[in-house]
C-alpha angles and dihedrals in degrees: 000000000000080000099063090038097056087041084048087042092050095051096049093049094050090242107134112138085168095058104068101153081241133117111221114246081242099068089038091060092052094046098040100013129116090266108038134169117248101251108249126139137333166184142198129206118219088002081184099182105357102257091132102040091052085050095052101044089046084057093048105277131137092227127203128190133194118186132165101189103092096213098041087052095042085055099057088050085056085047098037100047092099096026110110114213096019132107136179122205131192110235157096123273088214085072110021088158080077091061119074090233120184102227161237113037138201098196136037133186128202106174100176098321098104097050087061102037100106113258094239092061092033091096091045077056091047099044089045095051090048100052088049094049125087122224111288091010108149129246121206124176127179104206141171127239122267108275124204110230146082093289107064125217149132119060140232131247087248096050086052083052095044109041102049091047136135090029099045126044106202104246101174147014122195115188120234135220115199113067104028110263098011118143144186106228122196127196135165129227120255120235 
């Protein structure tokens, strides 16, 4: 619950260091990259403002959203109202079953939604993500590093691994700079 109240008070306050407007060159180079991935269709974990979904419908993609915070989805409605090919839903990623998602996808993002999601509720993420992806869909997650502290977020390599398994196999890490021992981790869904 503190969760969902600091993410309501930052957003309200209009400090949102995460939400820069801005697609990370990441997603770009899977999306435009040498090797990138046909569009098809996808969704995005904690869309916050919409930045992503407009990007991926504007490169093809047939682009969902969930968000919980009410001002942050508020504004990706505003963003994606003349936007083709790209949705925003109300909702939380611990119980996506709750949410009429049009699945499968071939691509999920996760930009910083997953490392704060509590532990307890982090398999009921996992296991979401897993019944709405199709065979060989792609998982990236953005995530902080493991903090020491009473608030615990940030994950490790092995919980990626572990808690998306069976369903995904780990196929990429990509280190992070900001903030120290962040990382993009990709995995691929299992047949």
């Amino acid at each position: 619950m503190w969760r969902r109240l600091s993410y309501a008070f930052a957003y309200r306050a209009g400090r949102t260091p995460w939400d820069t407007g801005v697609t990370p060159p990441e997603v770009v180079d899977l999306i435009e990259g040498p090797d990138a991935l046909a569009p098809g269709r996808a969704l995005d974990l904690g869309c916050g403002t919409g930045t992503n979904l407009a990007y991926l419908a504007e490169h093809g993609w047939n682009a969902t959203g969930v968000e919980a915070d009410g001002r942050a989805f508020q504004a990706a409605q505003r963003r994606l109202a003349r936007v083709s090919g790209a949705r925003v839903h109300r909702g939380d990623v611990t119980r996506l079953d709750d949410i009429r998602l049009d699945g499968p996808f071939d691509l999920v993002l996760d930009i910083g939604c997953f490392h704060s999601v509590a532990p307890a509720r982090r398999d009921a993420c996992a296991s979401g993500v897993a019944r709405l992806t199709a065979p060989g869909a792609t998982l990236l997650v953005f995530a902080f590093a493991r903090r020491p502290g009473l608030v615990p977020i940030g994950v490790t390599a092995r919980e990626m691994r572990d808690r998306f398994a069976p369903w995904f196999e780990p196929v990429g890490r990509i280190a992070g700079t900001q903030p120290p021992g962040a990382a993009w981790y990709r995995l691929r869904r299992l047949g």
